[in-house]
N, C-alpha and C positions, 0 to 999 in steps of 0.2 A: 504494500500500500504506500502512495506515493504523499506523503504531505504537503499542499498548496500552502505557500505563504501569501502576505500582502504587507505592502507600507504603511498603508494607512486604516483608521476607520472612519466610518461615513458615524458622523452624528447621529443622522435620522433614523436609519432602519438598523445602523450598529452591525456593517457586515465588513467585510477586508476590502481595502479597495487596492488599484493598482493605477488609475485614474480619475478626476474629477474635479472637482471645485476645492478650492483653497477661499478660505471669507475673513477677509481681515487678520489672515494670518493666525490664526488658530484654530478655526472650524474648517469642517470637514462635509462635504455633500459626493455621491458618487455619483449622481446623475439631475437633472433637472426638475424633476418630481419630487425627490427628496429635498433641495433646494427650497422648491416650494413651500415642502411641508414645515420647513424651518417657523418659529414662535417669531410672529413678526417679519418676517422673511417674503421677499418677492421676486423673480427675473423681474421685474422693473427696478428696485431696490439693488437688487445684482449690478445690472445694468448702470445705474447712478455709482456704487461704489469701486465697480472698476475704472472708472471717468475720472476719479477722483484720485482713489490709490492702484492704480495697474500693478505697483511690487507685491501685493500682500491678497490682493482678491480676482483669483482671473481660473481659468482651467487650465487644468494640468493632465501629464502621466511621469509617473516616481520613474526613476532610474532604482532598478533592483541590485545595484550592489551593498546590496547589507553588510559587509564589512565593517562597520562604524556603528549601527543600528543595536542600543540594546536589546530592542526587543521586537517583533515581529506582533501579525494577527494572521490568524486564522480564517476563514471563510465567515463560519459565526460571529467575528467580529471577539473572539476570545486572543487576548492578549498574550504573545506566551517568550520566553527568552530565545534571543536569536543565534539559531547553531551556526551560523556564518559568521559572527564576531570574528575578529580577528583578534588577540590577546595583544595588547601591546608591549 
């Protein structure tokens, strides 16, 4: 059995992502529905804070070299330590 990692987690539905939304530099959306679902949250609101801050809120995809990454997710959005660290 093969374990899928991810970089990140989506806020909303709490799964692994490998792509998606970065929001002010801390939050997390994988997809545009999720986005939505955000507390307060809109693609028009998106839309105004990338205008404003492009470094910290725009779409992304993670480069998977976990070498640096304590710690990884899972699909479920379970948190777990990263066997790719590298020890320094």
């Amino acid at each position: 059995m093969t374990i899928k990692y991810y970089s990140r987690k989506c806020n909303v539905c709490n799964k692994g992502m490998e792509e998606g939304f970065l929001l002010g530099g801390f939050e997390y959306a994988c997809n545009k529905q999720c986005l939505e679902k955000m507390p307060n949250y809109s693609w028009k609101t998106y839309l105004e804070d990338h205008a404003i801050d492009e470094d910290n809120t725009y779409w992304t995809s993670w480069e998977q070299d976990w070498s640096y990454e304590d710690t990884l997710f899972l699909e479920d959005g379970t948190e777990v330590d990263n066997p790719y660290k590298e020890e320094a």
